[in-house]
Every structure is written in structure tokens, then in C-alpha cells.
Backbone as a chain_set.jsonl record, in Angstrom:
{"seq": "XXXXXXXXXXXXXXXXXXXXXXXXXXXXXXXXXXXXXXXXXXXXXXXXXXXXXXXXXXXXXXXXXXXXXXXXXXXXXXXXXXXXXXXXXXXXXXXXXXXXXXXXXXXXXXXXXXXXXXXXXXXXXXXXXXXXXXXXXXXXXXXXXXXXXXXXXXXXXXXXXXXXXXXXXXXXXXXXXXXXXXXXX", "coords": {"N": [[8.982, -95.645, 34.776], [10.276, -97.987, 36.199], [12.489, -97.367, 37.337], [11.582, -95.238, 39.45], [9.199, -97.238, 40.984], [11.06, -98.698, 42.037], [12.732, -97.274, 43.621], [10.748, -96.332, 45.307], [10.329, -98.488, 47.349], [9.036, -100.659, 50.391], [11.129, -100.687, 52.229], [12.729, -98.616, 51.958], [11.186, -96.449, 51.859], [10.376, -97.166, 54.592], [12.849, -95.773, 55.932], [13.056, -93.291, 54.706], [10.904, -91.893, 56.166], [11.462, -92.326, 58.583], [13.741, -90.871, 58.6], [12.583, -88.377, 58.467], [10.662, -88.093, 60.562], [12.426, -87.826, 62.474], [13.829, -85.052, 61.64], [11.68, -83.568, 62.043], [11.576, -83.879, 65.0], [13.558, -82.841, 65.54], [13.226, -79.846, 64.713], [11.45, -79.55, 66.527], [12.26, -79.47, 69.137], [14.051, -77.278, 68.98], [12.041, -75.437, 68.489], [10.827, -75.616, 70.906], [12.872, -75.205, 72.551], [13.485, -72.143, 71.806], [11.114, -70.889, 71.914], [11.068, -71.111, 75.295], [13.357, -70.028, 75.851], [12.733, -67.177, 75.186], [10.015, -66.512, 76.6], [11.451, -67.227, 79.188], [13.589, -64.551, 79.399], [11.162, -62.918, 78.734], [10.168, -62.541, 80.91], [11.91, -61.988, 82.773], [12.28, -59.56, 82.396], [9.866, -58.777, 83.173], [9.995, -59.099, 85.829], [12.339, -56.791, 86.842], [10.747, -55.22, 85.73], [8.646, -55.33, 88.053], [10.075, -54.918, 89.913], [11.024, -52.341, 90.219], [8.282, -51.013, 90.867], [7.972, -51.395, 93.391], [6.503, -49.174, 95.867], [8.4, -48.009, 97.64], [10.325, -47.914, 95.892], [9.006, -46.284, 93.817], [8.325, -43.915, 94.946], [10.692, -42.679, 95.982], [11.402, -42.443, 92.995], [9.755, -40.765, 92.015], [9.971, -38.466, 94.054], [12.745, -37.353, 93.501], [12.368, -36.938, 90.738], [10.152, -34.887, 91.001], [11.809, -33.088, 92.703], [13.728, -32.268, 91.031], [12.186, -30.624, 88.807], [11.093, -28.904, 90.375], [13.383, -27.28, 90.302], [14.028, -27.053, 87.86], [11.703, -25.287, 87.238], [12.266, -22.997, 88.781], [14.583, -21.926, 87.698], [13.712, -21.388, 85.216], [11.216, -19.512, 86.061], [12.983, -17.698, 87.074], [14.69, -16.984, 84.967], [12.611, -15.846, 83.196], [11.968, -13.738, 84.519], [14.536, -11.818, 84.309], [14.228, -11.624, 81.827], [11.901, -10.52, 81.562], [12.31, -8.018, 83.215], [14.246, -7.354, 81.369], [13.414, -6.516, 78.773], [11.459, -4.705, 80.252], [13.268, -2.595, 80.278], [14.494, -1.992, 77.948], [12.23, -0.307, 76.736], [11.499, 1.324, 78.606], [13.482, 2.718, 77.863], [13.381, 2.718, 75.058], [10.286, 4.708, 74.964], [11.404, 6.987, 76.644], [13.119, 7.982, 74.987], [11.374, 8.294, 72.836], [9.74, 10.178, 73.738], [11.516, 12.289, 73.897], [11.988, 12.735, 71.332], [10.006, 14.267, 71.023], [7.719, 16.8, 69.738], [6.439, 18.407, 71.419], [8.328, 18.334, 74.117], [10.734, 19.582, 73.249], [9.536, 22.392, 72.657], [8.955, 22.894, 75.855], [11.642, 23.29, 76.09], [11.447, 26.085, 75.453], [11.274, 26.811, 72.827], [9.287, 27.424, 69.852], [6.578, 26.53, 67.911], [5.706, 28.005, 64.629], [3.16, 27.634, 62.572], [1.465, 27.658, 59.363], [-1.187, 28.753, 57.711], [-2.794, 26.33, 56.953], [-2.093, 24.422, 58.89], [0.545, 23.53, 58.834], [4.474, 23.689, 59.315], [5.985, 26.241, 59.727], [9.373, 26.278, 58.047], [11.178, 27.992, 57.432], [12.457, 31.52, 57.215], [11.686, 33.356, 55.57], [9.503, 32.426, 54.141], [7.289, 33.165, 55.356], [5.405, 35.57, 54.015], [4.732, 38.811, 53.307], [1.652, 39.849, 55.006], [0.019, 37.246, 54.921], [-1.293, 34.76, 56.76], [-0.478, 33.24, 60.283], [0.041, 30.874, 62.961], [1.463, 30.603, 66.338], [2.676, 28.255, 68.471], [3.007, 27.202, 71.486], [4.631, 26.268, 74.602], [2.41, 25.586, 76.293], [0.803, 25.105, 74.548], [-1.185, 26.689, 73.591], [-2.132, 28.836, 71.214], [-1.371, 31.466, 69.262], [-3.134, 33.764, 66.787], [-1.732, 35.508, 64.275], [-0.673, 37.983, 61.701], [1.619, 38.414, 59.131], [3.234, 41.134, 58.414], [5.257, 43.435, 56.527], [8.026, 45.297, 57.393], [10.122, 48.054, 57.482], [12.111, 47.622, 56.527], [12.511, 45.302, 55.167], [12.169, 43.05, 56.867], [10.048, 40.7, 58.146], [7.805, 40.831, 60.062], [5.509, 40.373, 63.211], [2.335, 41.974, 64.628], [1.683, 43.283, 67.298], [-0.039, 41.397, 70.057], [-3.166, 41.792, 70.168], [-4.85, 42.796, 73.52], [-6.574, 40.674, 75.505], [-10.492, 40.664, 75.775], [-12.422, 41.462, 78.852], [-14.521, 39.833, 79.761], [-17.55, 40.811, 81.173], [-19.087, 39.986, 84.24], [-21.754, 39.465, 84.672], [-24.886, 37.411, 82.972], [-25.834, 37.264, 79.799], [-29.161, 38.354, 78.716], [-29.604, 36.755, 75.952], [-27.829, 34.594, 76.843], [-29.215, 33.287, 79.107], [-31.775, 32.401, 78.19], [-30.792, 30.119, 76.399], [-29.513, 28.384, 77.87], [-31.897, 27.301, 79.245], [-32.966, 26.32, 77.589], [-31.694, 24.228, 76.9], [-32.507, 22.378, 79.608], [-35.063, 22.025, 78.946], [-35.129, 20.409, 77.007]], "CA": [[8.383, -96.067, 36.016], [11.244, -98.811, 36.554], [13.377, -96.474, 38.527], [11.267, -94.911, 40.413], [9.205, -97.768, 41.34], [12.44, -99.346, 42.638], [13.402, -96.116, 44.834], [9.448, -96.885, 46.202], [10.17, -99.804, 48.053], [8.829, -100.514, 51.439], [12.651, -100.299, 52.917], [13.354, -97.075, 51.506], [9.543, -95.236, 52.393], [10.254, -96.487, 56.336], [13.883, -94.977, 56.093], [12.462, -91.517, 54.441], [9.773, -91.596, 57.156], [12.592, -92.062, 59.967], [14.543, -89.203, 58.715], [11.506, -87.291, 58.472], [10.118, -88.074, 61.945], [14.029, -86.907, 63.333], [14.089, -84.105, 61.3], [10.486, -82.916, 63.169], [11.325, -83.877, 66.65], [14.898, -81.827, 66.113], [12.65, -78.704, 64.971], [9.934, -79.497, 67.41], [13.033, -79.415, 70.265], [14.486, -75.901, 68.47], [11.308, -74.189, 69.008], [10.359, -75.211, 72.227], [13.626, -74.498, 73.369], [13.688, -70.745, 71.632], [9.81, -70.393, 72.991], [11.225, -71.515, 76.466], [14.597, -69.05, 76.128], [11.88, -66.309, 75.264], [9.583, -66.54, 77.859], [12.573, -66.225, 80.267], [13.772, -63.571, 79.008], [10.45, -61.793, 79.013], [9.738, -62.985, 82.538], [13.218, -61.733, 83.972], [12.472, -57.704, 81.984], [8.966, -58.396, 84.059], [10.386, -58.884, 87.134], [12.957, -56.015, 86.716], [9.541, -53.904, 86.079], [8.225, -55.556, 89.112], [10.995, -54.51, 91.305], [10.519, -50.969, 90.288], [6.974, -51.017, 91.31], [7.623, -51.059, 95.051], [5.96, -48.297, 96.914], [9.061, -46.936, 98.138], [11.282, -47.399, 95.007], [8.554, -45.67, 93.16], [8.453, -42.424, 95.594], [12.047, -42.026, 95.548], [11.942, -42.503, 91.971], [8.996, -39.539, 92.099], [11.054, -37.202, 94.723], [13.573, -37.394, 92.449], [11.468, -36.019, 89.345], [9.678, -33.546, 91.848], [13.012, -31.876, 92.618], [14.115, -32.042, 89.369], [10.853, -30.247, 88.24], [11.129, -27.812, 91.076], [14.574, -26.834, 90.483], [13.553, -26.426, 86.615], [10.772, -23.694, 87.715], [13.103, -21.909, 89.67], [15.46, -21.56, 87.139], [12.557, -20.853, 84.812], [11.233, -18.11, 87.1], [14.618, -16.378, 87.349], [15.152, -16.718, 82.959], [11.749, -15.605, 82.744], [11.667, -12.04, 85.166], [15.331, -11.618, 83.964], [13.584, -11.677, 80.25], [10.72, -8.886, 82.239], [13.619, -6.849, 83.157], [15.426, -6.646, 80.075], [12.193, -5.854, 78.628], [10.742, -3.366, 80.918], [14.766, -1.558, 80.56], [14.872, -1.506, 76.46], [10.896, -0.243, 76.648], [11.796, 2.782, 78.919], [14.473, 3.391, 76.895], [12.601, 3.855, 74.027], [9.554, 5.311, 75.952], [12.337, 8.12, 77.015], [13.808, 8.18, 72.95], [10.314, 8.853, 71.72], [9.798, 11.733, 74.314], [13.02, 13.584, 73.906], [12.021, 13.52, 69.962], [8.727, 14.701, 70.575], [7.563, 18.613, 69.817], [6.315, 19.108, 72.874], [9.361, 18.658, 74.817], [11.059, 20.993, 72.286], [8.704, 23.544, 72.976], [9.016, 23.422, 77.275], [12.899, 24.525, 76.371], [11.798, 27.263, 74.975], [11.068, 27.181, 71.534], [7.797, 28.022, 69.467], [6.475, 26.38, 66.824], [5.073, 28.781, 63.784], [1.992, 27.396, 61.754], [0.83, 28.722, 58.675], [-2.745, 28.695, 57.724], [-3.018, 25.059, 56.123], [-1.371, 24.061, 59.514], [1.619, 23.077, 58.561], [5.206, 24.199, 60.038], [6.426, 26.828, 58.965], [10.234, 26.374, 58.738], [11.861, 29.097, 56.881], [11.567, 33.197, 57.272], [10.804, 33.419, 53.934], [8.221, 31.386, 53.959], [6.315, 34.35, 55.645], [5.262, 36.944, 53.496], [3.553, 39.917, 54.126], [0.173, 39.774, 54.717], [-0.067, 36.215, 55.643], [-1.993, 34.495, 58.609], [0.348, 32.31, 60.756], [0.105, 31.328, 64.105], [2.504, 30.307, 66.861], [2.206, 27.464, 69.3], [4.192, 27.555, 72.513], [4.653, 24.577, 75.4], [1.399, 25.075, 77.024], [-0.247, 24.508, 73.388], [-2.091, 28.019, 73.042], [-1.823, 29.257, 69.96], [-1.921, 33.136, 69.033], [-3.152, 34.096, 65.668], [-1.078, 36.75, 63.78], [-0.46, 38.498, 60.506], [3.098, 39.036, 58.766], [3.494, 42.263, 58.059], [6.332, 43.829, 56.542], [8.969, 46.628, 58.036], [10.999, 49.336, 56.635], [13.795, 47.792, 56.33], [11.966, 44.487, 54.611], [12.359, 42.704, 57.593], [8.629, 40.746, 58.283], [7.249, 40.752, 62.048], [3.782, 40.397, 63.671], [2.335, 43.223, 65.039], [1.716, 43.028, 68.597], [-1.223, 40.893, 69.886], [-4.209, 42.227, 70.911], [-4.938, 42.222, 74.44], [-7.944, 39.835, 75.712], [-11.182, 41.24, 76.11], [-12.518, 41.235, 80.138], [-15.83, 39.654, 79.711], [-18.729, 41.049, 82.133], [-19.924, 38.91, 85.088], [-23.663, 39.153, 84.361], [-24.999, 36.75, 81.797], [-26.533, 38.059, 78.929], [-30.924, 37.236, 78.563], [-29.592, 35.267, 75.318], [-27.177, 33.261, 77.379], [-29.969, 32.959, 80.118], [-32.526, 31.552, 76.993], [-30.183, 28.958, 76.124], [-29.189, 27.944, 79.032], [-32.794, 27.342, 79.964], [-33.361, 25.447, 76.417], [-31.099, 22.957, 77.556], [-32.831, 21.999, 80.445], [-36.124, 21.651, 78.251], [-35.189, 18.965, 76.131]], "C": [[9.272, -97.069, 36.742], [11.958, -98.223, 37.523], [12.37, -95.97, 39.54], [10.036, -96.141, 41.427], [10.16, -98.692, 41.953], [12.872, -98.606, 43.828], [11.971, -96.194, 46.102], [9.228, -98.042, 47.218], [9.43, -99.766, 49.27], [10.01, -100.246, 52.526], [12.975, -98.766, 52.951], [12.138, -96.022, 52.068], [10.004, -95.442, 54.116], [12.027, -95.789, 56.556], [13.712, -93.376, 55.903], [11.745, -91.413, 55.711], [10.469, -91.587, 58.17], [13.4, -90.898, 59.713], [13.686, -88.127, 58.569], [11.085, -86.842, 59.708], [11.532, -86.927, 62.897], [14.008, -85.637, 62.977], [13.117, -82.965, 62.207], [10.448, -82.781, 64.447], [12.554, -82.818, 66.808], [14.274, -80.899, 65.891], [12.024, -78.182, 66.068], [11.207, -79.045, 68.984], [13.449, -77.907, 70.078], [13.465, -75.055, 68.965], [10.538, -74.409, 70.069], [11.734, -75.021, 73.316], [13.802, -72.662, 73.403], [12.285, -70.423, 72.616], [9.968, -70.729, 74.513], [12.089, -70.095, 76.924], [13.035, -67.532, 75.892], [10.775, -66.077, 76.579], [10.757, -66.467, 78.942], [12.769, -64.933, 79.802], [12.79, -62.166, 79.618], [10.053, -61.754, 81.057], [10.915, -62.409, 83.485], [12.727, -60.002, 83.694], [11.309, -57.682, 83.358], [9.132, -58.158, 85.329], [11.216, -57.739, 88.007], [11.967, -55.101, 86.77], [9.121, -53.815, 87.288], [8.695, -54.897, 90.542], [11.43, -52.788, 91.538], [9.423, -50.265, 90.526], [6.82, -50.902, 92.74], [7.065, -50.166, 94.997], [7.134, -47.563, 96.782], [10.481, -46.898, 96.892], [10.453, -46.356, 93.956], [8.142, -44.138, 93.903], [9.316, -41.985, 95.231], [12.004, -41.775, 94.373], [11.023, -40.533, 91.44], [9.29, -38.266, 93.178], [11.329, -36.772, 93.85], [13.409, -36.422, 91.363], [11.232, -35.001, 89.769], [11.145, -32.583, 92.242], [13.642, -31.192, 91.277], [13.179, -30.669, 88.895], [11.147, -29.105, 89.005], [12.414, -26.898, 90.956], [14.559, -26.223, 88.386], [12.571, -25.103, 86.34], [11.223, -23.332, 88.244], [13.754, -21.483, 88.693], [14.129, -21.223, 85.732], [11.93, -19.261, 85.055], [12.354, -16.818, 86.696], [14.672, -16.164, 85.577], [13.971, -15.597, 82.917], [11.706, -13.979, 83.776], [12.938, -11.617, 84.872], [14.662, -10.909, 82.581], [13.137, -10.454, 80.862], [11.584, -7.696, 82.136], [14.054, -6.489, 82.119], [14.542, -5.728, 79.119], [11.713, -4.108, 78.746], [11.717, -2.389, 80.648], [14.124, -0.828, 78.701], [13.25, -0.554, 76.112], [10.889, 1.152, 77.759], [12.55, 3.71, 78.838], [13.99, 4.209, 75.135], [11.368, 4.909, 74.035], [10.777, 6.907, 76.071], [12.779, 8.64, 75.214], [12.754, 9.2, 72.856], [10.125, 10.445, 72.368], [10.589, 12.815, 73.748], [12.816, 13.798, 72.299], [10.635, 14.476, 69.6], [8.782, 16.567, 70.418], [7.854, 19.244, 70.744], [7.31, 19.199, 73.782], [10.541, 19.738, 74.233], [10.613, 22.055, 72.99], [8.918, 23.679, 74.778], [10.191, 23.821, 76.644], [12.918, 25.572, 75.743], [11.065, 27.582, 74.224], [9.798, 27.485, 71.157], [7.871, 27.339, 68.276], [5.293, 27.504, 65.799], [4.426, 27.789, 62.816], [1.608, 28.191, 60.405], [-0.652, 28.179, 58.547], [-3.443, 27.447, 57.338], [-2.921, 24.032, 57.944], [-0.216, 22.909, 59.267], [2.245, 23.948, 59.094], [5.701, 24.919, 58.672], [8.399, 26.865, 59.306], [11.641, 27.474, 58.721], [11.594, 30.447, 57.021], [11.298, 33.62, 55.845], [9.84, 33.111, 53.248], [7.024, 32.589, 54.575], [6.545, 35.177, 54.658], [4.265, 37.682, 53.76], [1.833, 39.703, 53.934], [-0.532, 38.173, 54.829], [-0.04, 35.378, 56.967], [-0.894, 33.353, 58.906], [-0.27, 31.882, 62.177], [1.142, 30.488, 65.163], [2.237, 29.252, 67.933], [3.56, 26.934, 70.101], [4.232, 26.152, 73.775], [3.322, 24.677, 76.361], [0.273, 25.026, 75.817], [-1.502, 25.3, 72.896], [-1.5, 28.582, 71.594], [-2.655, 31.034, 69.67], [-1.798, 33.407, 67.421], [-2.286, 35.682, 65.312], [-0.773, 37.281, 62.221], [0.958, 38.951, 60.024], [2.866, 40.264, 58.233], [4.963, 42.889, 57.66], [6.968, 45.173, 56.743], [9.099, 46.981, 57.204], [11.997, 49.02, 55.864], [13.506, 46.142, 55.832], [12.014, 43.217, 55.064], [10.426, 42.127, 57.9], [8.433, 40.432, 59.941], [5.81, 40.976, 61.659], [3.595, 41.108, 64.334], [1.689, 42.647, 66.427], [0.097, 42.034, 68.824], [-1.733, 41.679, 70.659], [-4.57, 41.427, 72.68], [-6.301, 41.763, 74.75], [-9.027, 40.518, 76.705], [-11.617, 40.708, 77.586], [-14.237, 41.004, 79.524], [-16.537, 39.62, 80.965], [-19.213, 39.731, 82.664], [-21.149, 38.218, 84.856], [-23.713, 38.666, 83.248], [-25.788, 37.511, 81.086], [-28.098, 37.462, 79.208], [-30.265, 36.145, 77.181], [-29.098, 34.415, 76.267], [-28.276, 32.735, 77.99], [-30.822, 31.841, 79.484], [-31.743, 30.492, 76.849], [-29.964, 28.13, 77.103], [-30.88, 26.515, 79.698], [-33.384, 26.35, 78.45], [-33.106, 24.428, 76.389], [-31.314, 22.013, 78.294], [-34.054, 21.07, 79.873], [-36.021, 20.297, 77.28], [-34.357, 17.712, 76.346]], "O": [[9.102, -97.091, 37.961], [11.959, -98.737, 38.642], [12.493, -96.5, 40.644], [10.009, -95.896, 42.633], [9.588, -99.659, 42.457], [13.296, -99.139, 44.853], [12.079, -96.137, 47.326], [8.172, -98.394, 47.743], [8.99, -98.625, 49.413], [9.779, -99.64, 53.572], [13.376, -98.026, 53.849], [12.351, -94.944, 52.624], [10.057, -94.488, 54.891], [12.187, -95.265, 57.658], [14.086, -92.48, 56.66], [12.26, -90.546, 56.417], [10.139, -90.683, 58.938], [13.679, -90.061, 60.571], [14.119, -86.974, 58.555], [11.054, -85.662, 60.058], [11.533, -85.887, 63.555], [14.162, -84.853, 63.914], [13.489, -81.958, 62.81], [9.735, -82.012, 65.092], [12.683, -82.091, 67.793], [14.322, -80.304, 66.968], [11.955, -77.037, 66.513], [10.768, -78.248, 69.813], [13.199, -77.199, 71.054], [13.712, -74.106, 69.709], [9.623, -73.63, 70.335], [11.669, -74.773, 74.52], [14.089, -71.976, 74.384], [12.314, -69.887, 73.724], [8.902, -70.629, 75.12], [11.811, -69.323, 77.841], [12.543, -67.159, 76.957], [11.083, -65.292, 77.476], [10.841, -65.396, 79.544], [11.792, -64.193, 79.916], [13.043, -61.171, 80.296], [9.792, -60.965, 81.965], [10.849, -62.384, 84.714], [12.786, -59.219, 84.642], [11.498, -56.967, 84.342], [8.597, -57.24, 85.95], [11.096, -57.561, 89.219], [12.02, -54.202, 87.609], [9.061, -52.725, 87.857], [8.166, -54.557, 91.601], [11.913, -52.2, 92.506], [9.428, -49.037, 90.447], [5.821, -50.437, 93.289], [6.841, -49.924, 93.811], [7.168, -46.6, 96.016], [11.411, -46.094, 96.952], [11.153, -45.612, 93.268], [7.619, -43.29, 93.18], [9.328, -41.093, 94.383], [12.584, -40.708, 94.171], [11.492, -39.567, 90.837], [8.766, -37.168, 92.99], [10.668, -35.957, 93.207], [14.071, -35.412, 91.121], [11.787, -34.009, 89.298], [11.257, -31.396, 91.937], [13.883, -30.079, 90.81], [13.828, -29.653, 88.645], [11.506, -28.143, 88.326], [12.419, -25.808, 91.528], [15.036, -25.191, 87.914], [12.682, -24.213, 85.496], [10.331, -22.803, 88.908], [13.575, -20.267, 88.628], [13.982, -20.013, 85.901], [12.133, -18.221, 84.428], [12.411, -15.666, 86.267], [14.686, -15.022, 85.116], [14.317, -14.455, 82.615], [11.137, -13.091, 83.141], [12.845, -10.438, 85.213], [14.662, -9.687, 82.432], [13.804, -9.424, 80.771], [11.61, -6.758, 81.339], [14.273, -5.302, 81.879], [14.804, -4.578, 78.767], [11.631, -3.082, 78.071], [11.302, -1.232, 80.709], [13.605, 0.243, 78.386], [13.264, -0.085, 74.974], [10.056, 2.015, 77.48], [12.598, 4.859, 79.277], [14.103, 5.255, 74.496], [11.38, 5.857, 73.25], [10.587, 7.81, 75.256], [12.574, 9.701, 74.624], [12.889, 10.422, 72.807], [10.284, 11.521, 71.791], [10.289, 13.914, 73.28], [13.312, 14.81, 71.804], [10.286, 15.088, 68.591], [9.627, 17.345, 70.86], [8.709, 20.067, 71.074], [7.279, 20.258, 74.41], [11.078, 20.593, 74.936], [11.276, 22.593, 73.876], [9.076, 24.867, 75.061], [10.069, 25.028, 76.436], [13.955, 26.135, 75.391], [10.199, 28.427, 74.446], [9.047, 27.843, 72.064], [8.879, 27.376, 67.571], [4.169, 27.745, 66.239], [5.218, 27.067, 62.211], [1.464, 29.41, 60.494], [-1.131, 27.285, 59.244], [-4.673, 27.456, 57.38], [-3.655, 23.058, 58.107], [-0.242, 21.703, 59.513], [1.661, 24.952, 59.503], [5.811, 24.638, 57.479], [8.851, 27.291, 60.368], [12.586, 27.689, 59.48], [10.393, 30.713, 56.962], [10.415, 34.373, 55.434], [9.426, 33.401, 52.126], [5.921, 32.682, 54.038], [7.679, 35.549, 54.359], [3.189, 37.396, 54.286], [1.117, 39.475, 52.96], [-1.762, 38.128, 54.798], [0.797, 35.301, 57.866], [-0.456, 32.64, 58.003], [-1.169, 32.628, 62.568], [1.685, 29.548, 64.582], [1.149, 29.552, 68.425], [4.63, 26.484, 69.691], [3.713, 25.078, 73.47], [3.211, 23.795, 77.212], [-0.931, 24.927, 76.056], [-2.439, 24.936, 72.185], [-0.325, 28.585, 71.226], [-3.779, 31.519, 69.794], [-0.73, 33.325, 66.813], [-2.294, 36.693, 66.013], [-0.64, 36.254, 61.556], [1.432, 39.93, 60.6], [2.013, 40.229, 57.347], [5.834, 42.819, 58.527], [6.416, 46.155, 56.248], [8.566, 46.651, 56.145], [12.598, 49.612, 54.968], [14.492, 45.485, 56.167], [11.957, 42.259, 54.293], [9.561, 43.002, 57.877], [9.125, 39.752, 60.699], [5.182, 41.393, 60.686], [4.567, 41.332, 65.056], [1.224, 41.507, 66.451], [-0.748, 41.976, 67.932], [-1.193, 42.24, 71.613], [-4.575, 40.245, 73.023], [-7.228, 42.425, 74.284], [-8.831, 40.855, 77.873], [-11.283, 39.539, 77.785], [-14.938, 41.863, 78.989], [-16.349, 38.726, 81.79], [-19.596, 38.74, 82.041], [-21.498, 37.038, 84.832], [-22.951, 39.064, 82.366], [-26.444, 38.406, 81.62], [-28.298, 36.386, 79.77], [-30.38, 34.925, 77.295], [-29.807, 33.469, 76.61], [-28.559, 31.616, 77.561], [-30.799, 30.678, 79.887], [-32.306, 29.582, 77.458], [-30.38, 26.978, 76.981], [-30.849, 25.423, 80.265], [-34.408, 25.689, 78.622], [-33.863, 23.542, 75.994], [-30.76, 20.924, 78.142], [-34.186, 19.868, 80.103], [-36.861, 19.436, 77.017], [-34.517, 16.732, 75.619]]}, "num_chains": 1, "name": "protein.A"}
């Protein structure tokens, strides 16, 4: 307790307490100078906002954008019916493809497709043998039943078709009955 009662004096406590007090007023000066430099600071960005707030710097500044914007949907526009086009091209290209592979265009130049009785194509002549129903289907999509028959000479063909009966003007009394059954219910 000798020592440190000794370092306790009343001399020595108001010397600590003076370098204490200094030490507080030099902080106390530090942060009301930084909280001073801050507040400027923010007070100069505000004013900088401020001065972009006019009226007429804030039109121009909205022209500006608006052209921008308008000149982006134009060029937009044009990408975008360019896109349509390329589109609509590769899409009547294949549109045209699929045609030109279809039957039916086959068949207007000419050709005939042969059926056998399952309907399936028939694609071989061998595939006919005698005595088997086929039938043939031509570019307006009629189809004539026929029978292979075989030649002399072991050659198979269809024998001619029958020509189509002329059916009478006058209706029959059944037709008339039916007709008239129809009405009834």
C-alpha cells in the first residue's frame, strides 16, 4: 500500500485529471469536427440532387430517356418483323417440303396408288396374286375395286371395270317411306 498510496497524492490525482480533461476536449474537438466535415459533405451531394430537380433540368433529362426509349422500339420493331419474316420464309418452306412429299401430289402427276385389302400399299407386282382384291386410288381419291387375275403368259392384270349402273329418276315407295320416317321423328 506504500507505493501506491504515494502515487495517490493530491498533486498527482489533479495532474491525471488535467491530462484526462485534455485528452476529452481533443476527442470532443475530433468528433465535432468529423460530424461537421460530414454534414458538409452530405449537404453539398444534397444540393447536387437539388440542382437536378429543376423543372427544366428534369425534362431534358426525361426527353432524353424518351428518345432513347423511342429509338429502342424502333429498332425493336424492325428486329422483331425481321424475326416474322424469317419465320413466315423457313415455315413456307417447309409448308411447300411437306406438300411435294405428300401422296397426293404424287398422284396429280400421274401416278396411282394400289391398295390391297388390309389397306395397305401395295408396292411390288408380286405382291398381287391371282385372285386377290386390290384397289387403286388415283388424284381425285376414287378408288376402283378389282380382282388380280392371272394371264396366259403368267402375267397378273385386272379385268376391266364394270361400267356404272344409270340409276332411274323416280324414287322407289321404300325410298319414299323413309324419307317420310325422317320427318316423323
Amino acid at each position: 500500500f506504500g507505493e501506491t498510496g504515494l502515487r495517490l497524492s493530491p498533486a498527482s490525482l489533479d495532474t491525471l485529471l488535467r491530462e484526462k480533461r485534455a485528452d476529452l476536449r481533443h476527442a470532443a474537438s475530433r468528433g465535432d469536427y468529423a460530424f461537421e466535415t460530414a454534414v458538409a459533405r452530405r449537404r453539398q451531394r444534397l444540393d447536387r440532387m437539388g440542382a437536378d430537380l429543376r423543372p427544366h433540368v428534369v425534362a431534358a433529362k426525361s426527353l432524353a430517356a424518351r428518345n432513347r426509349l423511342d429509338g429502342l422500339a424502333a429498332r425493336f420493331e424492325q428486329a422483331f418483323g425481321a424475326l416474322q419474316e424469317r419465320r413466315r420464309m423457313a415455315l413456307g418452306a417447309a409448308s411447300r417440303m411437306a406438300l411435294s412429299l405428300s401422296p397426293l401430289q404424287v398422284l396429280q402427276r400421274g401416278y396411282a396408288i394400289i391398295r390391297d385389302g388390309g389397306d395397305n400399299p401395295v408396292t411390288r407386282a408380286e405382291a398381287l396374286v391371282p385372285g386377290m382384291a386390290f384397289e387403286v386410288e388415283f388424284a381425285d381419291r376414287r378408288r376402283r375395286s378389282a380382282i388380280a387375275v392371272e394371264t396366259g403368259d403368267g402375267a397378273v392384270k385386272a379385268p376391266p371395270a364394270k361400267k356404272p349402273r344409270r340409276e332411274s329418276k323416280r324414287a322407289s315407295t321404300a325410298e319414299l317411306l323413309k324419307a317420310d320416317q325422317g320427318r316423323l321423328l
